[in-house]
Every structure is written in C-alpha cells, then in structure tokens.
C-alpha positions in Angstrom: -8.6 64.6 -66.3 -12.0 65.5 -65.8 -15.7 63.5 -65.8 -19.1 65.5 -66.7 -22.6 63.9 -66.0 -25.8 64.1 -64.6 -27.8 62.6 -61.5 -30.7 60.4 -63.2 -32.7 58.8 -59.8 -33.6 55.9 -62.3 -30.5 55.0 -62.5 -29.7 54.7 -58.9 -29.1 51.3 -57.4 -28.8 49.4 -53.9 -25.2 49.4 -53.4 -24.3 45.9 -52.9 -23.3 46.0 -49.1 -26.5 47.4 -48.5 -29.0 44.9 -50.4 -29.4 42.8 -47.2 -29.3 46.1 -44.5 -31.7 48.2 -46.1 -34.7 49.2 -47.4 -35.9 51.4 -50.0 -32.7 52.7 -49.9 -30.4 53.4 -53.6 -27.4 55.8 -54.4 -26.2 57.1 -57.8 -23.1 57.7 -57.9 -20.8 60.3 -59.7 -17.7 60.3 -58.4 -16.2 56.5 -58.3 -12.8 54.7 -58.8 -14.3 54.1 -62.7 -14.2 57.3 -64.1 -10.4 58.2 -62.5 -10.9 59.5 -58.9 -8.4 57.8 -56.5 -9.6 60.5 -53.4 -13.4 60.1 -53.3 -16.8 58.8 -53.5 -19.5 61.2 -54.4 -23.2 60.4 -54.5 -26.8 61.0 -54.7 -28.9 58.6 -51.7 -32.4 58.2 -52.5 -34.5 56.9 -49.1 -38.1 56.0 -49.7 -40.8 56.3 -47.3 -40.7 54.2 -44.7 -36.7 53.2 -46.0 -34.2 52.2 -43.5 -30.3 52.2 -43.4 -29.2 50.2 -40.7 -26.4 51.0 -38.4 -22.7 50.8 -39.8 -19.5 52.1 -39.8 -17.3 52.9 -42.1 -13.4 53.2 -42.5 -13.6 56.8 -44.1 -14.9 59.7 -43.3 -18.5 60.8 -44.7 -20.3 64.1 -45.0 -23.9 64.6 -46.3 -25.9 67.5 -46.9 -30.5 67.1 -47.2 -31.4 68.0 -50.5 -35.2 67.1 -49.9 -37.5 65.3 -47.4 -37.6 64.6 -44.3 -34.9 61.4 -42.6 -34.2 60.6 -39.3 -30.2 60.1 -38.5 -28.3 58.3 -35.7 -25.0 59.3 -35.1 -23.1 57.5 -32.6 -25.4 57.7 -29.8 -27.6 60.9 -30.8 -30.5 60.8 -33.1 -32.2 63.6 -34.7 -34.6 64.3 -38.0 -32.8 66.6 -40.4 -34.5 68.4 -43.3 -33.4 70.4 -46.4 -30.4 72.7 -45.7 -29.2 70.6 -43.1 -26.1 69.3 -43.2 -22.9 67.0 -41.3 -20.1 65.1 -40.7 -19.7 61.4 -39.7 -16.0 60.4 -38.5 -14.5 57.2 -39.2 -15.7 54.2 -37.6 -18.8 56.0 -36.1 -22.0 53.9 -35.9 -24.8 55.8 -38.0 -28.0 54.8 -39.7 -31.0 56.5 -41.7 -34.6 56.3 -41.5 -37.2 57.6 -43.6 -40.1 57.9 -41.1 -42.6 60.4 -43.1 -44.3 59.5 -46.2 -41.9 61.2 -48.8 -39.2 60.9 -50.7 -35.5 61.8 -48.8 -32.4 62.8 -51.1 -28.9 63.6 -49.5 -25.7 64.2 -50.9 -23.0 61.7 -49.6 -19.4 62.7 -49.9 -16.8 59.7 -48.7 -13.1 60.3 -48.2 -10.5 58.6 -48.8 -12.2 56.5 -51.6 -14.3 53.8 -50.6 -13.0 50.2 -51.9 -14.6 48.4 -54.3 -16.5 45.7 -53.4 -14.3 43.0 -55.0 -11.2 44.3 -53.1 -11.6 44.3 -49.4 -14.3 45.7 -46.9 -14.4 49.3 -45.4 -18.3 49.0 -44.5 -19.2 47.3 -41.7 -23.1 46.7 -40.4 -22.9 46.7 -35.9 -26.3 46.1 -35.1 -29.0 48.2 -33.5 -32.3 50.1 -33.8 -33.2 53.3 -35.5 -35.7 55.3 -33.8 -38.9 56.5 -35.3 -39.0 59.4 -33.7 -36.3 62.4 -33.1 -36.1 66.1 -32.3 -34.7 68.4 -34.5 -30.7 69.1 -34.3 -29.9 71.5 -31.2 -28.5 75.0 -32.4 -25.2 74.0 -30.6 -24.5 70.4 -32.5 -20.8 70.4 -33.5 -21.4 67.4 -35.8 -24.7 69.1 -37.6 -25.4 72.1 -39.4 -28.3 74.5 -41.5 -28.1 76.4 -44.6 -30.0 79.5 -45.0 -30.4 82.5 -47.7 -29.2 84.3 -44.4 -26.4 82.5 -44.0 -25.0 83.1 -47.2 -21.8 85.5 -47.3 -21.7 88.7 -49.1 -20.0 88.1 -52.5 -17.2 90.1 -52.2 -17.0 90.0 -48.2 -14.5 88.0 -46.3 -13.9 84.4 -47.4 -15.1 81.7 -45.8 -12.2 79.2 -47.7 -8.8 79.1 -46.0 -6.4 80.3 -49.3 -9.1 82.1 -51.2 -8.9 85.4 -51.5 -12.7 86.8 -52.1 -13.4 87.5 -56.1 -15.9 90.0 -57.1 -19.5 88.5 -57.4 -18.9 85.0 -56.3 -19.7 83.9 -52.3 -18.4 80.8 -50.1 -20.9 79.0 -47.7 -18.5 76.5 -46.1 -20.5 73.4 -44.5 -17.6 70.9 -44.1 -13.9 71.3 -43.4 -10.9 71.5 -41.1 -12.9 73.9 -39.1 -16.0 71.8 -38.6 -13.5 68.6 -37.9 -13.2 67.1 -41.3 -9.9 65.5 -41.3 -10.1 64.2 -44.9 -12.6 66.2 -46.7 -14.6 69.7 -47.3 -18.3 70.0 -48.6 -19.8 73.5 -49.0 -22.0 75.6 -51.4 -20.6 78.3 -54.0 -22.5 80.8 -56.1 -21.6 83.0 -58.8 -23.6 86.0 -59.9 -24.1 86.8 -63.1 -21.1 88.1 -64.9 -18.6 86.2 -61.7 -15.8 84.0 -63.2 -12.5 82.2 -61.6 -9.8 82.4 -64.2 -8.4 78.8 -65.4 -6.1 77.1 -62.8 -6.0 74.2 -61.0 -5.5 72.3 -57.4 -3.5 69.5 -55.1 -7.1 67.5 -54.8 -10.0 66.7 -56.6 -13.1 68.0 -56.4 -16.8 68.0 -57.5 -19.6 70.1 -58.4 -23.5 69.6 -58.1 -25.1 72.2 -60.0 -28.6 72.9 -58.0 -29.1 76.3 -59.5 -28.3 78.6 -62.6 -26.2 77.6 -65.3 -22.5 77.7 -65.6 -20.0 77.6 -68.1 -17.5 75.0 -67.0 -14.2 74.9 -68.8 -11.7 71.1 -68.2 -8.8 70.1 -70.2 -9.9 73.2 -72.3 -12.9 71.7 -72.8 -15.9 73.7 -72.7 -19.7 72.9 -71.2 -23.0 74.2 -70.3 -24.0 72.6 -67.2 -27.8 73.3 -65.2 -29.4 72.0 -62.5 -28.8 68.1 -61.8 -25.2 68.0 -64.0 -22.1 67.2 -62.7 -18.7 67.5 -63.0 -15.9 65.7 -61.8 -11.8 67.2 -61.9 -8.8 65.4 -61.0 -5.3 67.0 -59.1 -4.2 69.0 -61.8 -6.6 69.3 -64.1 -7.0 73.1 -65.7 -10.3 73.9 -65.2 -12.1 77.6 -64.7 -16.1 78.6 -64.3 -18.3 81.7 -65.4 -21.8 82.8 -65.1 -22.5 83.9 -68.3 -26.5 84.1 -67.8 -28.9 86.3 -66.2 -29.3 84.8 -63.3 -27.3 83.7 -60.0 -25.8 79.8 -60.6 -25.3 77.6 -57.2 -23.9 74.4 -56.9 -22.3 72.2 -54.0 -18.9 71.3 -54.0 -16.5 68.8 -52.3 -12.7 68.4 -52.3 -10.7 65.5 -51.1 -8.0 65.0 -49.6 -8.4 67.7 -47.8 -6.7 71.7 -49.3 -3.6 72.9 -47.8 -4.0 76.1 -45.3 -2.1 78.1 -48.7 -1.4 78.1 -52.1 -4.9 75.9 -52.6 -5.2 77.6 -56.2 -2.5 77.5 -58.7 -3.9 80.3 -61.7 -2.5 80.1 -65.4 -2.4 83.9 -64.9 0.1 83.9 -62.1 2.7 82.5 -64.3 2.0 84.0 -67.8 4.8 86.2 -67.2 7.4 84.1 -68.0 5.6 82.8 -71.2 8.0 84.9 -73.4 11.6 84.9 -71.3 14.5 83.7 -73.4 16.8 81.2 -72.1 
C-alpha cells in the first residue's frame, strides 16, 4: 500500500487541539490514519509572524526539521531560535512550544511516532501552561537534542553509510538527522540524495516510511506503480510495500525521509533481487 500527494499551504488547517492554544499556527498533513498508516503522523506546520504554539506535551515522540524562517522553540526548560537546516528531537511527554517572533513566515517538518490518535478516540496532546519567550540564542554546538544541516555535512555518495543496515550504493548519500543514535526511540528523520543516474533496486521494509521531495525529480516506483515526483510531492509506503527510486534527470534529486517504528540494526532492506534465484527451482 502506498499514498502519493503534494503539500498545498492552502490547504493547511488548525488542528483541532490547537484552535484554542494557538495562533497563526496550521499543519497539512500527509501521512495520517486516513490514507493507511498505523505508525505515523507526517506533516507540514506553517507559523505566521507573530504565531504562537503554546506549551504541550505529547504521548509520542516528535522530530522536526526548519524548512524556512525564523521560530523560537522551548524544549523542556531550554529555549533557542532555530533556522533552516536545523533540526530535533522532542521525547514523550516533554513540555515544548513554538514562537514565531520575526516578521516571516516559519515552515517545519513534523514527524510523530507512534501515530497520533484521532481526535474522536482519546487524547495524546496535552496543553501544561507557561510562557514562550521572545527572545533566544541560537542552539549551542554541543545540544544533544538539536542539530544543523549543511552542504558540508553531506556524506560522499559512495563513502561510509550513515544508515545502520545500508550498505553505501554508488551515487546516492545518507545525511542522518534522527535516529537511535540521536535518541529516537520510535522514529528516524534524515535527508537522502541521489545523483543523476543513482537508483535502489525494488524491495521493501518492516516500517513505513515517507519522502518529501525538496529537490530534483525522481522516479518513484509502489505497488509497481510508476511516478514522477518534484519538489513539494509526496509519497507515503506501508510495511511491505515494493517500492524502488531513480534519478533519471540531469540533475541531483533530495528529499527528506522518516521511518516509523523505528528499523532493525539488520536486514532493514529486503531486495526482489536477493531472492530471484529461486524464481525458476522445481519442486
């Protein structure tokens, strides 16, 4: 099973927890219990200037990564204004909140795990209380809750892989933001690029997962179903769906992905090509 759209900001909404505790604030979702994830909530959050998020918990765990703008986030009891490239993890049942203190528009992707509930079966988002400061210092270098994205930071393709149970395929590179390393307990976020000519032969996983194109086009094969996806598309597969991508342009195709629950230390791919060999034996 397998889900392909794309992120349209007039579509986003005020989730319906949040109508009362926040301002400015909307989220368009693209991963959600409706379209046949059971592991995780996926999202686009939109803050306008001068937008708050009041503090909240959650009972799931949530990782983000700045697409654009400039926000101010409180984390338990630190506070700090993160920018494009940055990225983190929020545990369960820590308080956090969002503020939008400059005068443009903030975008973030949100990754939950496990799924949130829907509204009309029980809670798992809880407001506390408290202030969000308008003011914060950037994230200190040693933060084990916050990261950056550079061009520098990106790996060779080729080079050592940064995905436990990946072995390193020739012109595609693994930027790992979130995962068992970082302290994710139920998820990984991080960013993938492909050069042109890079594919990953048809296979399939243990967990779901989702892409985010934000560069370059891909071909994306699910359910040997075939599509063209650019910049702002998505696409969403299930455990067990057969599903392969290739860069069949000019040009170098990025996109951020997350997986839920979180892959095994081994055996995180399972390729059609592995098992072709016994295609043909006669029982």
């Amino acid at each position: 099973m397998h889900h392909v759209s794309r992120i349209e900001e007039a579509a986003a909404q005020t989730p319906k927890l949040y109508e009362n505790r926040s301002t400015g604030f909307r989220r368009a979702a693209y991963v959600h219990d409706g379209m046949g994830s059971v592991h995780m909530g996926v999202g686009i959050c939109f803050l306008a200037p001068g937008g708050v998020v009041q503090p909240h918990v959650h009972s799931f765990e949530e990782s983000f990564y700045i697409l654009e703008g400039s926000v101010i986030a409180k984390v338990g009891e630190k506070s700090c204004t993160l920018g494009p490239g940055n990225f983190g993890l929020i545990g369960t049942g820590v308080p956090h909140a969002w503020r939008n203190a400059s005068g443009q528009p903030v975008r973030w992707l949100e990754m939950q795990a496990p799924q949130p509930r829907p509204v009309e079966y029980g809670r798992d988002t809880f407001f506390v209380g408290g202030d969000v400061p308008t003011q914060a210092a950037t994230p200190d270098e040693h933060d084990s809750l916050i990261g950056h994205f550079d061009e520098s930071k990106l790996p060779v393709p080729g080079g050592p892989s940064q995905m436990e149970g990946f072995n390193p395929t020739t012109g595609v590179a693994i930027k790992m933001f979130v995962d068992r390393s970082f302290g994710a307990i139920h998820q990984s976020l991080f960013l993938i690029q492909y050069l042109p000519g890079a594919k990953i032969d048809t296979h399939d996983h243990t967990f779901e997962e989702s892409y985010l194109i934000v560069g370059g086009r891909v071909r994306a094969t699910a359910d040997g179903k075939t599509y063209d996806l650019g910049p702002g598309d998505v696409i969403w597969t299930s455990v067990g769906c057969i599903h392969s991508f290739a860069n069949i342009g000019t040009e170098p195709v990025r996109w951020i992905e997350t997986q839920a629950p979180l892959p095994p230390a081994k055996e995180v791919f399972r390729f059609e090509r592995d098992w072709a060999q016994f295609d043909n034996v006669s029982i």
